[in-house]
Residue frames as a rotation matrix with the C-alpha (Angstrom) as fourth column:
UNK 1
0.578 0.816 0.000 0.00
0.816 -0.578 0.000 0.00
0.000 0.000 -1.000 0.00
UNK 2
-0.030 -0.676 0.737 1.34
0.590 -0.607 -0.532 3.62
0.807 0.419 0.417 -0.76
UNK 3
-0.339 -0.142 -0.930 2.46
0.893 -0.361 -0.270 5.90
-0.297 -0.922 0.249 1.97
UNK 4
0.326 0.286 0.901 1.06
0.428 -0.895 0.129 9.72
0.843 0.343 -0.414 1.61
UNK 5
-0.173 0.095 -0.980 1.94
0.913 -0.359 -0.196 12.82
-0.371 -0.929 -0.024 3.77
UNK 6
0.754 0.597 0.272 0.21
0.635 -0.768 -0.075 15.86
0.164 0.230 -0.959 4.36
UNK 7
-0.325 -0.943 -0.071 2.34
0.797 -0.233 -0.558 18.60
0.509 -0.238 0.827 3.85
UNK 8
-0.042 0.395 0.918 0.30
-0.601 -0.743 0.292 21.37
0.798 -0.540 0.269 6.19
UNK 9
0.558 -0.090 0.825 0.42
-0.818 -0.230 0.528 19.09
0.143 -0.969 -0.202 9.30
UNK 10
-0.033 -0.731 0.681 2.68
-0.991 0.115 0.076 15.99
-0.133 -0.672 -0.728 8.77
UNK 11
0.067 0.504 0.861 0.72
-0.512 0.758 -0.404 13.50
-0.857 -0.414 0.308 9.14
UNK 12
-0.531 -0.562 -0.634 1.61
-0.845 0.404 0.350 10.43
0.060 0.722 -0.690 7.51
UNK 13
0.003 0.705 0.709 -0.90
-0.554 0.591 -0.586 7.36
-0.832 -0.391 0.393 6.15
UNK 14
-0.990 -0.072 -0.120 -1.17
-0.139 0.422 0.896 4.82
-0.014 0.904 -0.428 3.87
UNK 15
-0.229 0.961 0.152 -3.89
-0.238 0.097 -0.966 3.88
-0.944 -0.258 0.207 2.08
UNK 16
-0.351 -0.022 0.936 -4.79
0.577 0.782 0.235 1.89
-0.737 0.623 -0.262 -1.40
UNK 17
0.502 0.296 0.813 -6.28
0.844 0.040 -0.535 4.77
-0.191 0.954 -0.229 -2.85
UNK 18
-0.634 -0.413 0.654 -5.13
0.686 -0.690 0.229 8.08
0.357 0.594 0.721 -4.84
UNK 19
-0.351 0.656 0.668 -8.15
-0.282 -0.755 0.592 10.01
0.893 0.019 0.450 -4.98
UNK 20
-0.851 0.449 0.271 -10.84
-0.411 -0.250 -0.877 10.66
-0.326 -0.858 0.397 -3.03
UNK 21
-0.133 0.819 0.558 -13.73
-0.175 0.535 -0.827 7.80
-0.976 -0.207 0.072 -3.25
UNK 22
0.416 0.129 0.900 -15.06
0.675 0.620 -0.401 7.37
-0.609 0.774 0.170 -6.99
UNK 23
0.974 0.148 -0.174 -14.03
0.015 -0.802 -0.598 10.92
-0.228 0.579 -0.782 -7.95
UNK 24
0.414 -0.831 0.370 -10.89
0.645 -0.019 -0.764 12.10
0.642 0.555 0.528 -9.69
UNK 25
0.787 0.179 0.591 -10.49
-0.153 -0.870 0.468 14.52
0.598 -0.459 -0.657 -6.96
UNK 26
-0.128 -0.923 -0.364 -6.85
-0.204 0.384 -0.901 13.80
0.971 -0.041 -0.237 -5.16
UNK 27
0.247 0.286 -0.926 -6.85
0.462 0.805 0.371 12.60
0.852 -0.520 0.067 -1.81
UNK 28
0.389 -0.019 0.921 -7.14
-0.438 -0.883 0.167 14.81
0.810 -0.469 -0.352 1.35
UNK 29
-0.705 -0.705 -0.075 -5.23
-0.182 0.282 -0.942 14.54
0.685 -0.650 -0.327 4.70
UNK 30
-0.470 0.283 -0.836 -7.49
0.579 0.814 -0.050 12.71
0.666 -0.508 -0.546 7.38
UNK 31
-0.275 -0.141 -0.951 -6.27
0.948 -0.203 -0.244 14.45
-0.158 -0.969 0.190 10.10
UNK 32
-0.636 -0.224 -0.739 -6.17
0.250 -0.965 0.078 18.37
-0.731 -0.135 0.669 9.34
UNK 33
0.291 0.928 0.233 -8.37
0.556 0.034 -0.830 18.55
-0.779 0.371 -0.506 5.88
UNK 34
-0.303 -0.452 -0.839 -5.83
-0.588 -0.604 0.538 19.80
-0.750 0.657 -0.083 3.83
UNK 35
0.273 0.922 -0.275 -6.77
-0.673 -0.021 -0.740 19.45
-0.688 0.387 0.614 0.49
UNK 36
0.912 -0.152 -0.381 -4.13
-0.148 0.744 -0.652 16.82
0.383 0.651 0.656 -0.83
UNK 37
0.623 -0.567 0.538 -1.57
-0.406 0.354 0.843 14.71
-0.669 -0.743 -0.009 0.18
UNK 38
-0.238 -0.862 -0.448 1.98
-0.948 0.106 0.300 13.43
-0.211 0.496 -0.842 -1.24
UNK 39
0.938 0.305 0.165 2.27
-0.346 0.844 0.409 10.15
-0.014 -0.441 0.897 -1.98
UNK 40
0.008 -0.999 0.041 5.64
-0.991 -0.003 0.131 8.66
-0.130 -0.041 -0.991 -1.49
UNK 41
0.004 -0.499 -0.867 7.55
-0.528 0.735 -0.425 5.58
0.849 0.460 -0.260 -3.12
UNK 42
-0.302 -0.715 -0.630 9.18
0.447 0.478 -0.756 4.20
0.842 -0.510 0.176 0.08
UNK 43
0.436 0.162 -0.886 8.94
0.886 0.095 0.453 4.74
0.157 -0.982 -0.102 3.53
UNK 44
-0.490 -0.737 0.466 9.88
0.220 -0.622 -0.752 8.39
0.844 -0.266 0.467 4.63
UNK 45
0.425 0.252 -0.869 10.02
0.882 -0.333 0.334 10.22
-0.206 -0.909 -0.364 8.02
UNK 46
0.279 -0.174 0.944 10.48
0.184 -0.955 -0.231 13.81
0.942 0.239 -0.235 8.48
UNK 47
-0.798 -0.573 0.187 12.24
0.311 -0.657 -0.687 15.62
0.517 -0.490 0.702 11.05
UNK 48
-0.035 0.699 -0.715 9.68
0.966 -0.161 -0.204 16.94
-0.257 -0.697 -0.669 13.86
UNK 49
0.049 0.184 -0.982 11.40
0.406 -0.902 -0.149 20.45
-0.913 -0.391 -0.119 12.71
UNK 50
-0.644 -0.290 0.708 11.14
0.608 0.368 0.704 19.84
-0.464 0.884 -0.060 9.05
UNK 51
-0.389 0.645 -0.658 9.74
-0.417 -0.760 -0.498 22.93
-0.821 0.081 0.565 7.40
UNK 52
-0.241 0.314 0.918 7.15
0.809 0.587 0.011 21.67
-0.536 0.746 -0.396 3.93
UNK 53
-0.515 0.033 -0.856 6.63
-0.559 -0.770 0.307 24.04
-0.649 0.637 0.415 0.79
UNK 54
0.209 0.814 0.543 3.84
0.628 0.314 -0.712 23.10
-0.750 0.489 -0.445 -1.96
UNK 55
-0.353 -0.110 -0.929 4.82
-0.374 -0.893 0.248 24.29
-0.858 0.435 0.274 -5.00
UNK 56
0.739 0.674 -0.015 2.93
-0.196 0.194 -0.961 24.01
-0.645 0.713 0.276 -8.75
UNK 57
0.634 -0.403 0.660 4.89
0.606 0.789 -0.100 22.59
-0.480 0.464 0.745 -11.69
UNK 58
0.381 -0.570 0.728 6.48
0.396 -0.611 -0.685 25.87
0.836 0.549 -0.007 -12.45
UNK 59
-0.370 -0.480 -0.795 7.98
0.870 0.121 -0.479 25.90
0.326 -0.869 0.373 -8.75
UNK 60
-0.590 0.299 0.750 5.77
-0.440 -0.898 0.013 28.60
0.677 -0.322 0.661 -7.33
UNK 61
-0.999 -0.017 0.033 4.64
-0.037 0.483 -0.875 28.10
0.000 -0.875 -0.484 -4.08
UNK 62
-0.194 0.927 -0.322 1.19
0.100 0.345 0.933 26.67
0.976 0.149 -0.159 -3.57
UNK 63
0.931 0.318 0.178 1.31
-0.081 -0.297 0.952 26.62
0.355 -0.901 -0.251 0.31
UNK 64
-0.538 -0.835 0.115 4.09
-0.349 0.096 -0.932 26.74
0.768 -0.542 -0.343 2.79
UNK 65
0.336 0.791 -0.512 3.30
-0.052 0.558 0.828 24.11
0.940 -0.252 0.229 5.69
UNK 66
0.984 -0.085 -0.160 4.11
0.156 -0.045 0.987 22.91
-0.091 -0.995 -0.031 9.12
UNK 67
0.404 -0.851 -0.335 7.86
0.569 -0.054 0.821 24.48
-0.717 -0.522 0.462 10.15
UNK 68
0.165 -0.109 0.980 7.75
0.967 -0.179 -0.183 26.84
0.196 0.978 0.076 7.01
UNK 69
0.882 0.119 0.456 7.61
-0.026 -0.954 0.299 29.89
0.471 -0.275 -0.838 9.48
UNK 70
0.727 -0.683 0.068 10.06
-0.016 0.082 0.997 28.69
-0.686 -0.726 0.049 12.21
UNK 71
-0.007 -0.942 0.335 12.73
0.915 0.129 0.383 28.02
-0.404 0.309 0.861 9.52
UNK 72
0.052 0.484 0.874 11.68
0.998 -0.043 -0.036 31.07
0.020 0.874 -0.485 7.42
UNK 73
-0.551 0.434 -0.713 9.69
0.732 -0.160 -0.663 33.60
-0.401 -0.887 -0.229 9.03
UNK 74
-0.909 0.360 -0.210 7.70
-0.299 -0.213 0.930 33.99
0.290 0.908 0.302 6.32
UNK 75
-0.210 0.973 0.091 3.67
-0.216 0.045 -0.975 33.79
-0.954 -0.225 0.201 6.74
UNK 76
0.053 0.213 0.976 1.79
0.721 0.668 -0.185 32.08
-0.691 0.713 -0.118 3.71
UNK 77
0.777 0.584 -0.233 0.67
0.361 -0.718 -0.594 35.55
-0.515 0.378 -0.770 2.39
UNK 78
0.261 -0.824 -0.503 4.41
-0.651 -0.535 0.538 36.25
-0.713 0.187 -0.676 1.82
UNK 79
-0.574 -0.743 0.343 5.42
-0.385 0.615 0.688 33.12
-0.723 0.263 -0.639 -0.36
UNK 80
-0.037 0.499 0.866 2.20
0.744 0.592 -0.310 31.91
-0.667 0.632 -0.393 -2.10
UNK 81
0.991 0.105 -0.082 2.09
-0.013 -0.534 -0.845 33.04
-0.133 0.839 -0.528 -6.28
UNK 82
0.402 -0.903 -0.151 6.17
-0.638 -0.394 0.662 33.15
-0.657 -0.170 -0.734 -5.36
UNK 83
0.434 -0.504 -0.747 8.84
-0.047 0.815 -0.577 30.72
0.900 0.285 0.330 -7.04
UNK 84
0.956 -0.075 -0.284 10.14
0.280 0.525 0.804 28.64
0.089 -0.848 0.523 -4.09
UNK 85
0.247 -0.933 -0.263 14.02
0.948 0.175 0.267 29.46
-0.203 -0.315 0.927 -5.12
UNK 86
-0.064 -0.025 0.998 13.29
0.229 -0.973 -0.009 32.98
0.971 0.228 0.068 -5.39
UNK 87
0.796 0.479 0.370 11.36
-0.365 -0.107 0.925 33.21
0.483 -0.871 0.090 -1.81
UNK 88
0.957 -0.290 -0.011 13.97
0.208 0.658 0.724 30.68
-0.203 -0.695 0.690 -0.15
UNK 89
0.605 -0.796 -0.022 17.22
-0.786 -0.593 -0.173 31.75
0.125 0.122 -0.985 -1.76
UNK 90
0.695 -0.571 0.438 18.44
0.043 0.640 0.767 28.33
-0.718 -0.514 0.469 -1.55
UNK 91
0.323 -0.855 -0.405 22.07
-0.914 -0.170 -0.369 27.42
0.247 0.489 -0.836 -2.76
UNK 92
0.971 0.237 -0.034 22.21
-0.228 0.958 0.171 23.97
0.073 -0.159 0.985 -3.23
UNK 93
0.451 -0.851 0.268 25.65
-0.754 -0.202 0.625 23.15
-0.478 -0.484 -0.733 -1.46
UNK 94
-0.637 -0.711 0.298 26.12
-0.535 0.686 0.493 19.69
-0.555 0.154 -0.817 -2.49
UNK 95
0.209 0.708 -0.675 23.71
-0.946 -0.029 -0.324 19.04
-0.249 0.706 0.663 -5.62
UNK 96
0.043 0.416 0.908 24.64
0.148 0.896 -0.418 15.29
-0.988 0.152 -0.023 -6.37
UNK 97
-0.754 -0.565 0.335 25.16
-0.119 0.619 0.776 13.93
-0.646 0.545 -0.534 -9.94
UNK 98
0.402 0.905 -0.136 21.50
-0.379 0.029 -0.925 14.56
-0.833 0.424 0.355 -11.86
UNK 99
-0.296 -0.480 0.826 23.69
0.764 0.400 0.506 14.22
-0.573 0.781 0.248 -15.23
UNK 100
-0.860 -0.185 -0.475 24.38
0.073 -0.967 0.244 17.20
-0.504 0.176 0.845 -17.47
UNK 101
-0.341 0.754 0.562 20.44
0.586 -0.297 0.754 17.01
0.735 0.586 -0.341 -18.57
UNK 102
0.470 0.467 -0.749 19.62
0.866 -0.083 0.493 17.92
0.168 -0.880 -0.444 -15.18
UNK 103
-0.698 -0.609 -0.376 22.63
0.547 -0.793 0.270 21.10
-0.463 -0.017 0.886 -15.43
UNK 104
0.602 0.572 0.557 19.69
0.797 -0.480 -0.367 23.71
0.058 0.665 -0.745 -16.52
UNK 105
0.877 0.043 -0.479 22.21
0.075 -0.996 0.049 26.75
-0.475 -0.079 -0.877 -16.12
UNK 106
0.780 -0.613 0.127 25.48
0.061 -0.127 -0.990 25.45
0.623 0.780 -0.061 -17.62
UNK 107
0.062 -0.925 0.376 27.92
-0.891 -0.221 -0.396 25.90
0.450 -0.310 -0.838 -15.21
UNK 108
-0.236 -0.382 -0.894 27.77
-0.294 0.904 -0.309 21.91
0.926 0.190 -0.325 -14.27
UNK 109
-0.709 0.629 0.319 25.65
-0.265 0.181 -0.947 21.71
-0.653 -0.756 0.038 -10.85
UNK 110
-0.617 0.778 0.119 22.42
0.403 0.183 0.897 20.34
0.676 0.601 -0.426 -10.80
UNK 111
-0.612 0.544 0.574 19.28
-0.711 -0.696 -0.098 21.55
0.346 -0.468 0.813 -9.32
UNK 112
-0.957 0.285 0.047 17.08
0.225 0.839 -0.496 19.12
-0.181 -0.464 -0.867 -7.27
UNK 113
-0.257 0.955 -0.146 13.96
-0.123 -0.183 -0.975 21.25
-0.958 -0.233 0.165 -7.72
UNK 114
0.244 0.376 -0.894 14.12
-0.883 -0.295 -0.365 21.63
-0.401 0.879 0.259 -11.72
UNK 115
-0.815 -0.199 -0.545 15.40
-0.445 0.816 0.369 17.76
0.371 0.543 -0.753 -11.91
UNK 116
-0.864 0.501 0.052 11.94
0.224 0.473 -0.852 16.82
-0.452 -0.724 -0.521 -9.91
UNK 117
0.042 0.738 -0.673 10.18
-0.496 -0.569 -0.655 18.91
-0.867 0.361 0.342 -12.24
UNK 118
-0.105 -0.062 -0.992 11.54
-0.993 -0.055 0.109 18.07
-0.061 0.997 -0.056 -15.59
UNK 119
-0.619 -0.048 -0.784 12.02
-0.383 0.889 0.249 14.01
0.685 0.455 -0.569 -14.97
UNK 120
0.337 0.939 -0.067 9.50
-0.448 0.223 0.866 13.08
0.828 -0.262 0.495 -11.94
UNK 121
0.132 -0.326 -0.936 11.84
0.589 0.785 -0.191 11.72
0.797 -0.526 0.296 -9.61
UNK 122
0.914 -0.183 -0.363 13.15
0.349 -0.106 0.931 12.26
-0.209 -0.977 -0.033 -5.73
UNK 123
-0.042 -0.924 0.381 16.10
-0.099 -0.376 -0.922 14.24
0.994 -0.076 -0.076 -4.74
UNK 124
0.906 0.418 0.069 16.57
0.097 -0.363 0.927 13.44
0.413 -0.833 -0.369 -1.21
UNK 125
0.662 -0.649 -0.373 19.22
0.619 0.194 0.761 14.23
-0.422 -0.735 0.530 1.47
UNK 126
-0.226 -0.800 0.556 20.95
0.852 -0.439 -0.286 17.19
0.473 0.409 0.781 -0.57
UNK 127
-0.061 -0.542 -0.838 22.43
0.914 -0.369 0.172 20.03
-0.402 -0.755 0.517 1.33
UNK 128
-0.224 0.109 0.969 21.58
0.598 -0.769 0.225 23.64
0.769 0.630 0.107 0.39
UNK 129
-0.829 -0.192 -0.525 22.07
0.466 -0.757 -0.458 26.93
-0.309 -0.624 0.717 2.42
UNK 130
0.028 0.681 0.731 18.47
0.843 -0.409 0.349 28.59
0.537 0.607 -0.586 2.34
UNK 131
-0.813 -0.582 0.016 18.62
0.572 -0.793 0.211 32.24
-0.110 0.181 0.977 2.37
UNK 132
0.029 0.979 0.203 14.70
0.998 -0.040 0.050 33.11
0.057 0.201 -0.978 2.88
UNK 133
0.667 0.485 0.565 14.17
0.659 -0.738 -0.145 36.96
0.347 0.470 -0.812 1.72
UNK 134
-0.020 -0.879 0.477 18.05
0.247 -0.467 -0.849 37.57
0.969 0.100 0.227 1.44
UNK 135
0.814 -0.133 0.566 17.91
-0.581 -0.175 0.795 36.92
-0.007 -0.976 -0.220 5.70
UNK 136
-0.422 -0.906 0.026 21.27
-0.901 0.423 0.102 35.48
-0.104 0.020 -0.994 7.10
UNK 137
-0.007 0.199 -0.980 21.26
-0.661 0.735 0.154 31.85
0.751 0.649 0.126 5.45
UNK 138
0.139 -0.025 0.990 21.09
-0.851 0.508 0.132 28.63
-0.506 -0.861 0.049 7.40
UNK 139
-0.767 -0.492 -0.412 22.05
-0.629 0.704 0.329 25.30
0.128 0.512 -0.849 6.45
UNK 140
0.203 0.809 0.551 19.73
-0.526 0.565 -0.636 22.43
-0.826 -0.161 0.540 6.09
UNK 141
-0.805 -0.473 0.359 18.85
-0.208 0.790 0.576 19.51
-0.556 0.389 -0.735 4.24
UNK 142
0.044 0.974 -0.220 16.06
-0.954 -0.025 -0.298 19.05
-0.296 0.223 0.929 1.33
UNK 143
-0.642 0.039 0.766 14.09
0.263 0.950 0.171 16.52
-0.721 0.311 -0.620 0.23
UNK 144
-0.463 0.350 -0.815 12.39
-0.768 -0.617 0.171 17.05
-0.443 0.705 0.554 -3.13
UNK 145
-0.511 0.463 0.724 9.47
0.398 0.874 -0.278 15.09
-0.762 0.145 -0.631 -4.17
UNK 146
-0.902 0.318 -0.291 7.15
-0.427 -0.572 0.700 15.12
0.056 0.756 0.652 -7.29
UNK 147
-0.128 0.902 0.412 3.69
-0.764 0.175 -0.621 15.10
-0.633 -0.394 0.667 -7.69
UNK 148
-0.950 0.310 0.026 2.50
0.270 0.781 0.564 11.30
0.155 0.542 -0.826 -9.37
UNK 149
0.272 0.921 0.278 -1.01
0.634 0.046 -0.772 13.09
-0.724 0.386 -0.572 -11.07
UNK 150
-0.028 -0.201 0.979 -1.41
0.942 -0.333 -0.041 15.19
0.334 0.921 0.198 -14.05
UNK 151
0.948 0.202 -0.246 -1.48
0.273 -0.913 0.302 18.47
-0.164 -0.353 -0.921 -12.15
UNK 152
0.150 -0.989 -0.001 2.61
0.200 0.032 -0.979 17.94
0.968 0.147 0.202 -11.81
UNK 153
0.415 -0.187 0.890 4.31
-0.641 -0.754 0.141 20.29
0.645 -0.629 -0.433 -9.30
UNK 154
-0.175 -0.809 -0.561 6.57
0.013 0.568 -0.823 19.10
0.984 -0.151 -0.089 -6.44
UNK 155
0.987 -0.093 -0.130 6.72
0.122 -0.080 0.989 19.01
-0.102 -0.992 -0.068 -2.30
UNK 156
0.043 -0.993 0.108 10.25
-0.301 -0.116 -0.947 20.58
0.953 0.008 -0.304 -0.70
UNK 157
0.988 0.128 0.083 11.16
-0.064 -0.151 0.987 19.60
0.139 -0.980 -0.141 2.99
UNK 158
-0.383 -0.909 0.164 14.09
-0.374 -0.010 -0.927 21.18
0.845 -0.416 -0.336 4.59
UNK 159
0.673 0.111 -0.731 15.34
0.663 0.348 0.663 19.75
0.328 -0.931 0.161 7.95
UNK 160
0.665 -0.596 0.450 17.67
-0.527 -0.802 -0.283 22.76
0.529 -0.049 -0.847 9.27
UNK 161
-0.171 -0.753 -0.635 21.27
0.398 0.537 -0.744 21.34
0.901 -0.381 0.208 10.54
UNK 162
-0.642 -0.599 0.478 22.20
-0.064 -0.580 -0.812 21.86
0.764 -0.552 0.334 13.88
């Protein structure tokens, strides 16, 4: 059975379906009533202080969830309509090996958010200094997931180091 987590409060469940009952309509979070959940390949856990971001297949931010403020201090009103590496400033420290399709700027790094976008896959455990509205940066780890419906668009969770 697939695992799913809400990214507004955490909460993690499996559950045979996708949607919601006969409809095409994606599957909401149990607990809290957000209006769709991740689903995820494999077992994951998050960090307790693991901040979540919702963004739409052109990396603009759909919501910013549980621990998006505490790492941030950014309120939704600031970030949603945003792009996610505009808003966050991240600088991806140790990008990892996408292959040079995954190199969207030339200078031989990849990006974890625009290789989730462009090929559907995970990027997890890669190191990037986020830098939320050019405040002093912090280190942390993301995990980058894509969405598996036709909508696209991606989930970020940082875990801040330290």
């Amino acid at each position: 059975m697939p695992f799913f987590i809400c990214p507004n409060c955490g909460n993690r469940e499996t559950s045979g379906e996708r949607t919601a009952g006969f409809s095409s309509r994606p599957k909401g979070c149990s607990k809290c009533g957000f209006g769709f959940v991740f689903e995820l390949l494999d077992d994951y856990y998050p960090a307790p202080n693991a901040a979540f971001f919702v963004c739409d297949q052109q990396g603009r931010v759909l919501d910013a969830g549980r621990g998006s403020y505490e790492l941030t201090g950014l309120k939704d009103e600031d970030v949603i309509g945003r792009p996610v590496k505009e808003i966050l400033g991240l600088e991806w420290i140790d990008p990892g090996d996408g292959g040079p399709e995954a190199d969207t700027d030339g200078d031989g790094d990849t990006d974890p958010i625009e290789t989730s976008l462009e090929w559907g896959v995970r990027s997890l455990g890669k190191r990037v200094a986020v830098n939320a509205e050019e405040d002093s940066a912090a280190d942390a780890i993301a995990d980058v997931f894509p969405a598996y419906d036709e909508d696209g668009g991606l989930m970020i969770v940082l875990t801040p180091e330290g």
